[in-house]
PDB file of N, CA, C and O in Angstrom:
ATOM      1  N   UNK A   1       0.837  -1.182   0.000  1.00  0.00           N
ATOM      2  CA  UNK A   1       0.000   0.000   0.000  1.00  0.00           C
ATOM      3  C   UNK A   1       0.880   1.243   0.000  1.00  0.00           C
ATOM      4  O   UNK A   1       2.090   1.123   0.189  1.00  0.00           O
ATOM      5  N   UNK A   2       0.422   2.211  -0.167  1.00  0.00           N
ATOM      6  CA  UNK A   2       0.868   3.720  -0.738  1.00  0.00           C
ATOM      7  C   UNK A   2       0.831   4.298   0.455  1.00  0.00           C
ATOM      8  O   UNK A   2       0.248   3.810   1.423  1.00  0.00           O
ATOM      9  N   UNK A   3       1.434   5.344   0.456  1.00  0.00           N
ATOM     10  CA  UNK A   3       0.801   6.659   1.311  1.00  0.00           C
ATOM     11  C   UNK A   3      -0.272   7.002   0.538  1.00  0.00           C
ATOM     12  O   UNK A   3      -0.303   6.719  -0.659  1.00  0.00           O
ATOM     13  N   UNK A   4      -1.490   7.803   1.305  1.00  0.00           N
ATOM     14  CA  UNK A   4      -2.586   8.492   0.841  1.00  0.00           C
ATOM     15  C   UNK A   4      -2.138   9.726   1.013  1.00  0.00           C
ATOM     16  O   UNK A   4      -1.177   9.944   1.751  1.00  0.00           O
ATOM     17  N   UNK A   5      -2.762  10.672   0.369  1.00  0.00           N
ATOM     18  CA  UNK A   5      -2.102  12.009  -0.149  1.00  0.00           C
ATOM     19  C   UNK A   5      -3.626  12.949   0.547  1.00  0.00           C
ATOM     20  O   UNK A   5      -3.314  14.080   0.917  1.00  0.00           O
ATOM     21  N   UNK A   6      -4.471  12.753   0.655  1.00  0.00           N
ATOM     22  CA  UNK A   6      -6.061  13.406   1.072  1.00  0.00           C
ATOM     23  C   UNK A   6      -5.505  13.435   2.862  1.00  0.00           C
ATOM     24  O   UNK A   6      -5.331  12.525   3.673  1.00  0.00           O
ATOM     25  N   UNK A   7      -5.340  15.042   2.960  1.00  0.00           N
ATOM     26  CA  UNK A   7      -5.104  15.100   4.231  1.00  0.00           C
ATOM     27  C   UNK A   7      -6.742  15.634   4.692  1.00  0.00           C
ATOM     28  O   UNK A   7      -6.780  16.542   5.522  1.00  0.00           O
ATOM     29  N   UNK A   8      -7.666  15.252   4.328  1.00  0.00           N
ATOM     30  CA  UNK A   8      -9.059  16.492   4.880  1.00  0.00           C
ATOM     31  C   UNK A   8      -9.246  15.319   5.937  1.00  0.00           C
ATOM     32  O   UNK A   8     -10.284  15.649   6.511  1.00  0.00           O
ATOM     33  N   UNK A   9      -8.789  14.075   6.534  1.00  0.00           N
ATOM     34  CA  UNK A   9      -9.612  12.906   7.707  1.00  0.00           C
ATOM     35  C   UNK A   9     -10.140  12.063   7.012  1.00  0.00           C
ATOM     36  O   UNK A   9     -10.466  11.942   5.831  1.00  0.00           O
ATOM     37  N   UNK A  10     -10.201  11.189   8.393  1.00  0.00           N
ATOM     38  CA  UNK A  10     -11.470   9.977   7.543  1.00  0.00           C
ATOM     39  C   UNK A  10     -10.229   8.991   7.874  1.00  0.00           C
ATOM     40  O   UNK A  10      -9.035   9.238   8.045  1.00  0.00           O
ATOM     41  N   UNK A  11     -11.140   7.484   7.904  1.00  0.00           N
ATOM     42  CA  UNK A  11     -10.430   6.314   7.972  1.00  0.00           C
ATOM     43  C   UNK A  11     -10.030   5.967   6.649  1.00  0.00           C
ATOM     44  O   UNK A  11     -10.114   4.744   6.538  1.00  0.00           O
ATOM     45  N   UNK A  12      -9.568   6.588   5.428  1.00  0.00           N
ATOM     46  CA  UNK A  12      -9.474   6.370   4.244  1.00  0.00           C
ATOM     47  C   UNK A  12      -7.836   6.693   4.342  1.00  0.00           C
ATOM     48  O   UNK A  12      -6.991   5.939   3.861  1.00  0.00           O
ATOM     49  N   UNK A  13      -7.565   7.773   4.951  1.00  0.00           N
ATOM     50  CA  UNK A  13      -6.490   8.513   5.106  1.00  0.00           C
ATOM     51  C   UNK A  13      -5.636   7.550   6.262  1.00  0.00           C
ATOM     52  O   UNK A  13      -5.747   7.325   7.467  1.00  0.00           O
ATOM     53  N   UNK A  14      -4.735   7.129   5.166  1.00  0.00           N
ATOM     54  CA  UNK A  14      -3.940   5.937   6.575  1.00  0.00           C
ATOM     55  C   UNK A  14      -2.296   6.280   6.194  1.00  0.00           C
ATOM     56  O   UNK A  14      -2.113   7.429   5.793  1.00  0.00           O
ATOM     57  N   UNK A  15      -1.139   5.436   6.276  1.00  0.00           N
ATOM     58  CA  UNK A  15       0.382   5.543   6.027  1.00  0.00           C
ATOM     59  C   UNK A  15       0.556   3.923   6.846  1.00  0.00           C
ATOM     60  O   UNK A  15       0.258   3.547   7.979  1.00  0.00           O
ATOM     61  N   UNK A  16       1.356   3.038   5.333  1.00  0.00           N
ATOM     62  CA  UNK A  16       1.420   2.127   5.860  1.00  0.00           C
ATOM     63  C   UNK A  16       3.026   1.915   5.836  1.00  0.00           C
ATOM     64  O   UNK A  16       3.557   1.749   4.738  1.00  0.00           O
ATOM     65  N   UNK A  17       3.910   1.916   7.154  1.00  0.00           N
ATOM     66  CA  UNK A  17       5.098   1.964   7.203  1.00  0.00           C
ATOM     67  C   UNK A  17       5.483   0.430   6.972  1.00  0.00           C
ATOM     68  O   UNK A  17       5.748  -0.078   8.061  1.00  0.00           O
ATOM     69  N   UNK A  18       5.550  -0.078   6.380  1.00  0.00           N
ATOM     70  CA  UNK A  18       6.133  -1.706   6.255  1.00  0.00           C
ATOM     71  C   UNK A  18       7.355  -2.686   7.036  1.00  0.00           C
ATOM     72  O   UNK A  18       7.242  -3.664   7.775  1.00  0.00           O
ATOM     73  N   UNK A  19       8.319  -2.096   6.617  1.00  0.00           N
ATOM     74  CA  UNK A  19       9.120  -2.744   7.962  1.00  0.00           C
ATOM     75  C   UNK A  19       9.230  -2.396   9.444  1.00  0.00           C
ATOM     76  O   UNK A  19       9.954  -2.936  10.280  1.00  0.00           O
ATOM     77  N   UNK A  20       8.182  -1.170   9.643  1.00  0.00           N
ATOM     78  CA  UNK A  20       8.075  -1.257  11.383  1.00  0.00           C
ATOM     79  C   UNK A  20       6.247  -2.186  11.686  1.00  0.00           C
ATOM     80  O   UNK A  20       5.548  -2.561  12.628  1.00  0.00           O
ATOM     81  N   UNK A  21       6.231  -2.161  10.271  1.00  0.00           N
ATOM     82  CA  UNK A  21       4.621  -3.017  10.626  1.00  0.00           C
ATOM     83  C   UNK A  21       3.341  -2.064  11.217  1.00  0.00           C
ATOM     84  O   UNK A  21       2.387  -2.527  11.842  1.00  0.00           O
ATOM     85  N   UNK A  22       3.472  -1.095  10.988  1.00  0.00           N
ATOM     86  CA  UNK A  22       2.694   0.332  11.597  1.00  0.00           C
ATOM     87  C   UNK A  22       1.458   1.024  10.758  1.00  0.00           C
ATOM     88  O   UNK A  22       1.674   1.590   9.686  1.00  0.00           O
ATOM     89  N   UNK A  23       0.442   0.952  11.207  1.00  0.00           N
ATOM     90  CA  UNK A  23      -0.542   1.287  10.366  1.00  0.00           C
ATOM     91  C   UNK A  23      -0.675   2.724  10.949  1.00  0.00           C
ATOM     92  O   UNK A  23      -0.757   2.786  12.176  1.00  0.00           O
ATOM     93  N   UNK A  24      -0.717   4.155  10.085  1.00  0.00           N
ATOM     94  CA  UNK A  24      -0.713   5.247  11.101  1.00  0.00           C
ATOM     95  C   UNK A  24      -2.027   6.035  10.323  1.00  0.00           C
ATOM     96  O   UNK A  24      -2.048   6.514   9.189  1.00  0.00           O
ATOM     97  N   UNK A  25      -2.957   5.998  11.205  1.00  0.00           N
ATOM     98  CA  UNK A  25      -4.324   7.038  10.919  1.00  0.00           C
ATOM     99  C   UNK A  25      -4.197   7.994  11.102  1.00  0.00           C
ATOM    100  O   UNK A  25      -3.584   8.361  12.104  1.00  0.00           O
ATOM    101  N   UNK A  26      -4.786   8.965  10.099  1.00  0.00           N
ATOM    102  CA  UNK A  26      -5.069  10.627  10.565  1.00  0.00           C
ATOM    103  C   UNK A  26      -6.730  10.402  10.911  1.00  0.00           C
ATOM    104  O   UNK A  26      -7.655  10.200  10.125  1.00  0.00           O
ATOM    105  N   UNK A  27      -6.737  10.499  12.144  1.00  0.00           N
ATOM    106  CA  UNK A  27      -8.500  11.239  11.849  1.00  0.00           C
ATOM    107  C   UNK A  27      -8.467  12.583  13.026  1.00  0.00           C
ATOM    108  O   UNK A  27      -8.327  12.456  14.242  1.00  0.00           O
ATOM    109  N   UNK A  28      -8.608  13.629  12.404  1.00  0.00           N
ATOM    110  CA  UNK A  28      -8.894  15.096  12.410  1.00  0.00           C
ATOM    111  C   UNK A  28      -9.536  15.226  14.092  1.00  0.00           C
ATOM    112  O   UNK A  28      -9.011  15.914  14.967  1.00  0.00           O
ATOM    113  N   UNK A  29     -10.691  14.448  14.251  1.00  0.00           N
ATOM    114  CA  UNK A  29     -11.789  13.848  15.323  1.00  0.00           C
ATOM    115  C   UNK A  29     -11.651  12.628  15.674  1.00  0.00           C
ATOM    116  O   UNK A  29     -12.411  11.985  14.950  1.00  0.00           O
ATOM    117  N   UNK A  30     -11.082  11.904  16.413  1.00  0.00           N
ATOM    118  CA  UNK A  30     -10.983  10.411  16.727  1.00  0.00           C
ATOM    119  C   UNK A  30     -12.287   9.867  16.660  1.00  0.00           C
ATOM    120  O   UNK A  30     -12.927   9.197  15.850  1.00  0.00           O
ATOM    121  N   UNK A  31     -12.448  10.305  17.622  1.00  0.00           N
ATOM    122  CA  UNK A  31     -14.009   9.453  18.107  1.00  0.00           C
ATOM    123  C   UNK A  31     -15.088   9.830  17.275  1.00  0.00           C
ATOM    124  O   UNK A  31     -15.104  11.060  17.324  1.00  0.00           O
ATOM    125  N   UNK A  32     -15.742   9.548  16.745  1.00  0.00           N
ATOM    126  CA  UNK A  32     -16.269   7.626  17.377  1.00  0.00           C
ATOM    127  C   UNK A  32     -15.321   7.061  15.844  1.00  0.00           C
ATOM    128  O   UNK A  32     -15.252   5.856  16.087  1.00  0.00           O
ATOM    129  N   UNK A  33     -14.745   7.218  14.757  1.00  0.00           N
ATOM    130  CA  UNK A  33     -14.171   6.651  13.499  1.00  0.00           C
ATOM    131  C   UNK A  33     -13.264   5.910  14.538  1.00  0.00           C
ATOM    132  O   UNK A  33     -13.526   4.717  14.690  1.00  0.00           O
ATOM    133  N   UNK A  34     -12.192   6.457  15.308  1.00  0.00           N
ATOM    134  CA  UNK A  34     -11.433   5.108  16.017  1.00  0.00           C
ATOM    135  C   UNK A  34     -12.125   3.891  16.256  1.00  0.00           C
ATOM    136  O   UNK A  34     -11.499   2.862  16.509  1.00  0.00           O
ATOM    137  N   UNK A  35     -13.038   3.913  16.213  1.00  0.00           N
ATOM    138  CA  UNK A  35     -13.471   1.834  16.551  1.00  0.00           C
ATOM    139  C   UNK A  35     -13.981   1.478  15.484  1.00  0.00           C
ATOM    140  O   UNK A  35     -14.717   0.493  15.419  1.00  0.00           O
ATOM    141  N   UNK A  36     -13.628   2.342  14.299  1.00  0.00           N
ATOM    142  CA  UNK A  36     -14.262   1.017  13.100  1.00  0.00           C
ATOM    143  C   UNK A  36     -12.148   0.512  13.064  1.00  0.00           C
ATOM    144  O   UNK A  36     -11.830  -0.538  12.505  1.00  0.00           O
ATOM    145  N   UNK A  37     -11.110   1.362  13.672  1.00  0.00           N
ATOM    146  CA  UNK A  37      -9.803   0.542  13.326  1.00  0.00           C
ATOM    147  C   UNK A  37      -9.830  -0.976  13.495  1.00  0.00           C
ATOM    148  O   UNK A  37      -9.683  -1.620  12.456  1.00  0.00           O
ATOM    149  N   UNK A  38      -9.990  -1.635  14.605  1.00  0.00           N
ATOM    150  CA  UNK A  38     -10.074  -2.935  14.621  1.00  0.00           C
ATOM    151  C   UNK A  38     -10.293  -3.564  13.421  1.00  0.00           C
ATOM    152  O   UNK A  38      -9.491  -4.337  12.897  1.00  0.00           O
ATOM    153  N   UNK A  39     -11.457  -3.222  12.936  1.00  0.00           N
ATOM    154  CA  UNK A  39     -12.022  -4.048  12.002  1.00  0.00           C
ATOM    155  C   UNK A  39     -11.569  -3.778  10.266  1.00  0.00           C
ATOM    156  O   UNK A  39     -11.674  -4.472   9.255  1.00  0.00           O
ATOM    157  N   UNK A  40     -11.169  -2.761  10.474  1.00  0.00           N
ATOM    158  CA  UNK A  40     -10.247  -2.490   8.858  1.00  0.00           C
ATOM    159  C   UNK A  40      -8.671  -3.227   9.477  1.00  0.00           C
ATOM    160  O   UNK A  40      -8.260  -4.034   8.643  1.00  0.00           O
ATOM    161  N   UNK A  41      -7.839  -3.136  10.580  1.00  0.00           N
ATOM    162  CA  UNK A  41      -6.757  -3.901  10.361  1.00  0.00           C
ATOM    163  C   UNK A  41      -7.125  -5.369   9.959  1.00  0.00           C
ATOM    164  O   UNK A  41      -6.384  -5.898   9.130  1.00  0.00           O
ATOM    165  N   UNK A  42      -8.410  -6.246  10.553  1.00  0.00           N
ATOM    166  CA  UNK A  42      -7.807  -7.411  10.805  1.00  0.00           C
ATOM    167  C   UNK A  42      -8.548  -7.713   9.149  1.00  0.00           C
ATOM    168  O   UNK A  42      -8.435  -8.867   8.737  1.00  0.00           O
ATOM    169  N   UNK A  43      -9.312  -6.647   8.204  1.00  0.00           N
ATOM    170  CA  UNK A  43      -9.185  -7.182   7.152  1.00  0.00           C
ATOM    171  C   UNK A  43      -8.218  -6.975   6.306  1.00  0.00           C
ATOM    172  O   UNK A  43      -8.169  -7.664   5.287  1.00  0.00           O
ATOM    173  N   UNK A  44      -7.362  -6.092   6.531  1.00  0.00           N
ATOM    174  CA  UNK A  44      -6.773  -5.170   5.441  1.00  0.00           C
ATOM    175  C   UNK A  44      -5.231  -5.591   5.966  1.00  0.00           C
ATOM    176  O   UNK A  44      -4.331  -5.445   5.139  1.00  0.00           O
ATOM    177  N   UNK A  45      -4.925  -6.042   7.136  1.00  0.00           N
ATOM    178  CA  UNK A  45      -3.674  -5.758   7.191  1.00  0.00           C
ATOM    179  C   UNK A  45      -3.313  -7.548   8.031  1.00  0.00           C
ATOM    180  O   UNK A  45      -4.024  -8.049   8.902  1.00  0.00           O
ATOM    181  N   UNK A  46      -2.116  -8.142   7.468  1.00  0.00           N
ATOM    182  CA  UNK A  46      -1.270  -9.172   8.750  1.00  0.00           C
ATOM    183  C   UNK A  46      -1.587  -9.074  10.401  1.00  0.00           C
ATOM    184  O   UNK A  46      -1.561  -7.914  10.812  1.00  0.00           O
ATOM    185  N   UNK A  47      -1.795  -9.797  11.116  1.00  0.00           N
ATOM    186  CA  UNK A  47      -2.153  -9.926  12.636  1.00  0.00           C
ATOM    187  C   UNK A  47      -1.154  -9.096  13.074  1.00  0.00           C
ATOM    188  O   UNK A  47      -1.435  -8.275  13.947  1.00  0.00           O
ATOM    189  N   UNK A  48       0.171  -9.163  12.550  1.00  0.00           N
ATOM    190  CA  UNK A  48       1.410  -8.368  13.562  1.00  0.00           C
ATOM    191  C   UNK A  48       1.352  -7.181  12.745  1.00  0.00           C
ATOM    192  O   UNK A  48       2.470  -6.710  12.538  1.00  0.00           O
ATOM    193  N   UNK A  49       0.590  -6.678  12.322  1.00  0.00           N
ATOM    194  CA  UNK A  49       0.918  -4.872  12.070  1.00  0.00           C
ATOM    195  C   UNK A  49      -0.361  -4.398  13.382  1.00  0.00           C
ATOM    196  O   UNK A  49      -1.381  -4.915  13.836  1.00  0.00           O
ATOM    197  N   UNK A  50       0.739  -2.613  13.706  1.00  0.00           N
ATOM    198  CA  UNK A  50      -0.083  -2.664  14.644  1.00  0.00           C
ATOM    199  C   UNK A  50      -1.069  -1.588  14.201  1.00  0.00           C
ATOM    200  O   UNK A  50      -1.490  -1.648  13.046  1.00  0.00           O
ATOM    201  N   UNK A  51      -1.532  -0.479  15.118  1.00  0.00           N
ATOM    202  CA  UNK A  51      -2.287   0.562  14.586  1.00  0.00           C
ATOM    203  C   UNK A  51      -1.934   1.808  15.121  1.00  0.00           C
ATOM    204  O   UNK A  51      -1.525   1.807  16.282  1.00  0.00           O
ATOM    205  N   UNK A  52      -2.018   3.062  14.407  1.00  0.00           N
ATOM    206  CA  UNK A  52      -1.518   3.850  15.608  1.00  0.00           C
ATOM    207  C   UNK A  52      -2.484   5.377  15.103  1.00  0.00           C
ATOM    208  O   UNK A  52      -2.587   5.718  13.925  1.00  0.00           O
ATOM    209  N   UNK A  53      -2.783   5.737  15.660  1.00  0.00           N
ATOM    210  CA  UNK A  53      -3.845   7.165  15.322  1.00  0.00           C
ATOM    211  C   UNK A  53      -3.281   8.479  16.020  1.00  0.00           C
ATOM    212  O   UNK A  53      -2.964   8.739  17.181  1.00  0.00           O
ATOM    213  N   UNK A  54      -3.291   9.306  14.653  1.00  0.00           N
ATOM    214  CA  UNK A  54      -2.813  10.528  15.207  1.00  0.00           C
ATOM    215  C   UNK A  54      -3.801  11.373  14.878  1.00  0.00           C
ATOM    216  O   UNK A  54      -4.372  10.953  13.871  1.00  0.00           O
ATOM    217  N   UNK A  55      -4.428  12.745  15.423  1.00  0.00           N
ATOM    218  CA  UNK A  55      -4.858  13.818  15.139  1.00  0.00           C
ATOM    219  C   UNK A  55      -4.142  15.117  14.812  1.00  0.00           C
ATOM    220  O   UNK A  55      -4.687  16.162  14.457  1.00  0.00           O
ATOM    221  N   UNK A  56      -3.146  14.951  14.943  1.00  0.00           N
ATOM    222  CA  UNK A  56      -2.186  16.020  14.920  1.00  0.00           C
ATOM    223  C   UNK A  56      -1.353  16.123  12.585  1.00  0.00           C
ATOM    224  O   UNK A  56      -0.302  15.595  12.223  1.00  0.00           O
ATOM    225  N   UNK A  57      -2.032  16.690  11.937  1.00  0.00           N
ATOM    226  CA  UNK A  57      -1.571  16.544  10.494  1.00  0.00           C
ATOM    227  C   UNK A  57      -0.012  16.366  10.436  1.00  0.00           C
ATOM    228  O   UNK A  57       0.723  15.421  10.149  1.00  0.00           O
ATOM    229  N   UNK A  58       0.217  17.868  10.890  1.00  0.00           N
ATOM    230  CA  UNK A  58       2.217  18.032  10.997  1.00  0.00           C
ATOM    231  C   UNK A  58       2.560  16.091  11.483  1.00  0.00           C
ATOM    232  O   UNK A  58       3.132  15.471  10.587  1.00  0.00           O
ATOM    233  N   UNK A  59       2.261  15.358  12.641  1.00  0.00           N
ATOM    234  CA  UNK A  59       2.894  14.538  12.725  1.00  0.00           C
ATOM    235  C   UNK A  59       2.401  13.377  11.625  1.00  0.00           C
ATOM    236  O   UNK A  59       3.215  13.165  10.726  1.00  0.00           O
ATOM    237  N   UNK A  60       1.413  12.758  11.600  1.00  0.00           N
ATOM    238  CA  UNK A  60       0.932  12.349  10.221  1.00  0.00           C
ATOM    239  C   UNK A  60       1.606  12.316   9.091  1.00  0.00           C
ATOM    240  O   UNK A  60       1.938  11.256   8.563  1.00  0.00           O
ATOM    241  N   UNK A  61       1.961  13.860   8.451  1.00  0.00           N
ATOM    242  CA  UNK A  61       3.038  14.032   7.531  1.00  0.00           C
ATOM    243  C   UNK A  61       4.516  13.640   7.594  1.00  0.00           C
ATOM    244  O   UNK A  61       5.256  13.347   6.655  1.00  0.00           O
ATOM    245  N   UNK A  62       4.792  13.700   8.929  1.00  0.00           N
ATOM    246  CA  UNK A  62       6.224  13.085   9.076  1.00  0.00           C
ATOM    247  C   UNK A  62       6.678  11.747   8.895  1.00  0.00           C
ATOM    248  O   UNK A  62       7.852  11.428   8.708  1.00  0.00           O
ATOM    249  N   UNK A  63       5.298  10.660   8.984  1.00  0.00           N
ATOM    250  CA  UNK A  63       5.392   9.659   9.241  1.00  0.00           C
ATOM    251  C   UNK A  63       5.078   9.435   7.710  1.00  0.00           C
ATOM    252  O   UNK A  63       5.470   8.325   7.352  1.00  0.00           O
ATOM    253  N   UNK A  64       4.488  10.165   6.711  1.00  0.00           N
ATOM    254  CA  UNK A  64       4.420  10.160   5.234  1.00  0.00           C
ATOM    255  C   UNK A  64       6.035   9.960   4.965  1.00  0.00           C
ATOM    256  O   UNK A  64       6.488   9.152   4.155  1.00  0.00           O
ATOM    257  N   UNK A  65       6.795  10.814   5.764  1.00  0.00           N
ATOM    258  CA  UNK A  65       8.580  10.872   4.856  1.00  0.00           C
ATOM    259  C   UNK A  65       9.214   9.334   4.951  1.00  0.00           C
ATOM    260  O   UNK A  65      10.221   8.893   4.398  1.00  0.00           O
ATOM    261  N   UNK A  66       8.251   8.656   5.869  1.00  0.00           N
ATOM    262  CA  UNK A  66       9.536   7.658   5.590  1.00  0.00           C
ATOM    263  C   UNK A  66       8.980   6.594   5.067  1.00  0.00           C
ATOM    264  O   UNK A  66       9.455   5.494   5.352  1.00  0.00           O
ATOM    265  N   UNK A  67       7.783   6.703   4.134  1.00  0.00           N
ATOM    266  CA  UNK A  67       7.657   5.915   3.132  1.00  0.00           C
ATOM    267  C   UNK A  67       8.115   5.932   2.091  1.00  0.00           C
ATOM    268  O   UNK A  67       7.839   5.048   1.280  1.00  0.00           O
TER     269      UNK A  67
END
């Protein structure tokens, strides 16, 4: 998977770092979109990737550079 480039939120908007195994969400508003995560990792992603949610864009984007 890619980086997604749509910084406006949403569980659409993810960064999948591969060799740390790190799934990293932007959502703008956590709650309530944080609890559909469960259920998009265990379709979308290996048991050992983990998940990690940020609200903050600036950090989000940083975690874009090292894809």
């Amino acid at each position: 998977m890619n980086k997604k480039n749509n910084y406006a939120g949403g569980l659409s908007n993810y960064i999948v770092l591969k060799e740390e195994k790190e799934v990293i969400f932007y959502l703008h508003n956590p709650y309530p979109d944080c609890l559909e995560i469960p259920a998009i990792m265990k379709q979308r992603f290996p048991d050992d990737y983990k998940s990690i949610v940020t609200s903050d864009l600036d950090e989000f984007k940083k975690y874009g550079e090292k894809v």
